[in-house]
N, C-alpha and C positions, 0 to 999 in steps of 0.2 A: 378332270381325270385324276383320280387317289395313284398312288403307285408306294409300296415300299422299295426299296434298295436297301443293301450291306455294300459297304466301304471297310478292307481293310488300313484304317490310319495306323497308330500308335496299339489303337486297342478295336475290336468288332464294332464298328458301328451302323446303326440304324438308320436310314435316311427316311424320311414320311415328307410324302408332296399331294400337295393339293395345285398341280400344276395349270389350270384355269384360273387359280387365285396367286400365282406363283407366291407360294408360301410354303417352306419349305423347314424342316424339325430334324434335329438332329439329336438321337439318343445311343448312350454306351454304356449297357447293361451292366459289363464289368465293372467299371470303376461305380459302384453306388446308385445303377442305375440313371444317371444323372442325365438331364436335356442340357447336352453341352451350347446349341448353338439354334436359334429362330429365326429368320429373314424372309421380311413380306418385301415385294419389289424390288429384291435387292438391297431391303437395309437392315442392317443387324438390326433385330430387337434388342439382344442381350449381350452382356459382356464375358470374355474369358480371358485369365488372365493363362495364356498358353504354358508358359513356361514354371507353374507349378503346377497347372494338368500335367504335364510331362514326366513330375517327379512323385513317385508313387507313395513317395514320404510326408509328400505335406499336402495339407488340406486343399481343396479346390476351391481357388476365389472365381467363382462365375458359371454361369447356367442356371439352372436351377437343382440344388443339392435337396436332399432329402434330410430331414431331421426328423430322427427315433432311438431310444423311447423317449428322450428328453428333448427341451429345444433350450440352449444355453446353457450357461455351465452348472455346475452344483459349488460348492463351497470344497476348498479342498479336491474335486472331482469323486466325493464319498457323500454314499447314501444308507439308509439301511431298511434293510426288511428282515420282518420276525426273528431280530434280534442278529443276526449277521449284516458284518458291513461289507458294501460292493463298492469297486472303484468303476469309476463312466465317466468318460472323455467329454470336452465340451458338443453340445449334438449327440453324442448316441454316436451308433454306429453303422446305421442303412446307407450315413454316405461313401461311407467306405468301404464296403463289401461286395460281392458279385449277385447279382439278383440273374433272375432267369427269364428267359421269354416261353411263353407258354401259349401268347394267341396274337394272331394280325389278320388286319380285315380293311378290305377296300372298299364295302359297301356300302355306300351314303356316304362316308368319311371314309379318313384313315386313320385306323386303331395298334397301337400295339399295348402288349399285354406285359408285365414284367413282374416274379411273382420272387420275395425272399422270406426264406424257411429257417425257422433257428437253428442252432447248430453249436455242435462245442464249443467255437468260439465266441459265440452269444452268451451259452449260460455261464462263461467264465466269469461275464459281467452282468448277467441279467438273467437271473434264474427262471424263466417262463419258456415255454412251447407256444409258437406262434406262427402266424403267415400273413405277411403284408401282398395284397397286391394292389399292384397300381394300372391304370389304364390312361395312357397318353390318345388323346385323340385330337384330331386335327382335321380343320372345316373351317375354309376361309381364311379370316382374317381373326378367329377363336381357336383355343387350344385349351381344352378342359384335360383334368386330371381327379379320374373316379379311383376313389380309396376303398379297399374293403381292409377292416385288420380284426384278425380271428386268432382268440384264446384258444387252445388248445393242452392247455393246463389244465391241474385240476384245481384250481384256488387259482381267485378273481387278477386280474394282471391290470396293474396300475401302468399309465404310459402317458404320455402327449408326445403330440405331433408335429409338424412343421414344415412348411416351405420357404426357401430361402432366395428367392430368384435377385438375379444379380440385372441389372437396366444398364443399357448403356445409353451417356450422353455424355457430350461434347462439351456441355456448357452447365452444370450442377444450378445456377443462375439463372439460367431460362426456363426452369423448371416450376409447374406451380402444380401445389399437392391437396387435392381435398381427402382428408384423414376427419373420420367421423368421429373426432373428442376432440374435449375443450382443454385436459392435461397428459400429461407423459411423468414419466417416470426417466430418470437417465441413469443410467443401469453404470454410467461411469462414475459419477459424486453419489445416486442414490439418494437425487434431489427430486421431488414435485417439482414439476413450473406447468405453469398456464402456456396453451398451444394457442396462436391465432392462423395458423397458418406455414408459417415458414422457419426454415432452419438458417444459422449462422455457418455459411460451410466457410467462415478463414477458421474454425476450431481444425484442430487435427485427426480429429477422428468425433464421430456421432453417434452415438447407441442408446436409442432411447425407445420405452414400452410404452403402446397406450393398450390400456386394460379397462377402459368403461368403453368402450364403440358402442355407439348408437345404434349403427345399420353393419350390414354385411358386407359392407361395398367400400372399396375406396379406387381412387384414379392420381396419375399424376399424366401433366400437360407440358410437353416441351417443346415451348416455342420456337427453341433455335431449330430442333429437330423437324417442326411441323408433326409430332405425334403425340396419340394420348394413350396413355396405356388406363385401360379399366381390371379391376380386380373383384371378383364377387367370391363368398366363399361360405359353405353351410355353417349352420349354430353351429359345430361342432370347435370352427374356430371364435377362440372371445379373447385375444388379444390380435394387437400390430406391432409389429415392431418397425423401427428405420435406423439406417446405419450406415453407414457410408467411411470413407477414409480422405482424407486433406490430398487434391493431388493427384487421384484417381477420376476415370470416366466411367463411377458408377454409382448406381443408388441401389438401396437396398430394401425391398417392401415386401416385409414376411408374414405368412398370417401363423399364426402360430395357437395350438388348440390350449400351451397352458402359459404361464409366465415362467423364465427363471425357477430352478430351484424345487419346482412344484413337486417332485418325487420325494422330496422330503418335509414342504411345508402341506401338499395337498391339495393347495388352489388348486381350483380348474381340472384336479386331474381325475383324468378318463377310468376307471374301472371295469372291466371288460369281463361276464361272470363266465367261466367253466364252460367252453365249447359254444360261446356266443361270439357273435360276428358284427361291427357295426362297419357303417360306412357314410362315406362324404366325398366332398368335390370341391376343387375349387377351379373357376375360369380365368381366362385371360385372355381379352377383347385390346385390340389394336386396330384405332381409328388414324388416319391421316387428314393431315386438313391444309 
């Protein structure tokens, strides 16, 4: 049985259940659209850190945040276009804003619709006309997330994309990750190194790019947990990123549509022409074992 609910918490929230699968989604439009919270049988998928959701000041570590039109920072937080310079925050700014619900549906799954429109506050930093929507759906033990993002400009709008989902585990240790490249980028030194596999988590923090992926897919396995989380994601995304913090119960596996920067070096980035629309998905399958 599908079912939506609203929960007044802090802020409007969404409840999505697939109560035969007990699996159960938790999305708030307001703050960034963001899937604050996933739990199959009662165990968290994902992590939040509560007490800076709370504070409407600082960024949200946990759920899955939204990243547009940029994913990571810029140099400075300045870019420029046709000869004017914009200031942009690290991410963009969809996780920050109020997005809207437009559609819910119980049949075969459970969908919700959530749709954000630019607006003064946009083109203060991002001169385009546009419309992100996203569609959270949920079905079993998967939870896809279909993108439509349409220009509505009249001259081509440059952008990448990003999802940010935050995993929670107990043990960073018991974790094993297949990530489809052989190197990374570590976006902290701005070193190459050769990947075989696994990260050093006593470092105090991790942030590193892979931008050759082989395949569309990657997984991570946590042993202590007994789960695996899979990730599949359209061409549309060609980098990974992983990140994580010294001391936290989380990891961080982004697929992200460009690298770093790309608004002003161009990698990767999306170009969307004059009242054209593209669209992508990415899923997330959780097995237990």
């Amino acid at each position: 049985m599908f079912a939506i609910a609203t929960e007044q918490q802090q802020y409007k929230t969404y409840i999505l259940s697939d109560q035969n699968a007990q699996s159960r989604l938790e999305i708030v439009p307001e703050r960034g659209g963001i899937v604050t919270r996933w739990s199959l049988h009662n165990q968290e998928i994902l992590y939040m850190d509560a007490e800076r959701f709370a504070n409407p000041q600082m960024s949200i570590r946990g759920g899955i945040p939204i990243l547009f039109p940029i994913c990571g920072n810029l140099p400075d937080n300045l870019y420029t276009i046709d000869g004017k310079q914009y200031t942009l925050k690290q991410h963009g700014f969809a996780r920050d804003l109020p997005w809207e619900v437009t559609e819910q549906s119980t049949q075969d799954l459970v969908s919700l619709t959530l749709v954000l429109n630019s607006n003064n506050q946009t083109y203060a930093v991002y001169p385009f006309d546009f419309q992100l929507a996203f569609t959270y759906q949920l079905k079993g033990n998967t939870l896809t997330i279909q993108q439509r993002y349409t220009n509505r400009s009249a001259e081509p709008m440059p952008f990448s994309v990003g999802l940010h989902p935050y995993f929670y585990t107990a043990d960073k240790t018991q974790v094993e990750f297949d990530i489809p490249a052989s190197q990374y980028l570590d976006q902290i030194s701005k070193e190459t190194h050769d990947f075989s596999g696994g990260f050093d988590f006593n470092r105090e923090e991790i942030d590193v790019a892979f931008t050759s992926i082989r395949r569309q897919s990657t997984s991570a396995t946590d042993t202590g947990q007994q789960v695996k989380i899979s990730l599949t994601y359209d061409d549309l995304y060609s980098t990974l990123v992983f990140w994580t913090v010294k001391g936290k119960d989380y990891y961080c596996l982004e697929p992200w549509s460009a690298p770093r920067n790309a608004l002003n070096t161009g990698e990767q980035l999306q170009r969307l022409e004059p009242g054209a629309s593209c669209e992508a998905s990415v899923q997330l399958q959780v097995t237990f074992f």
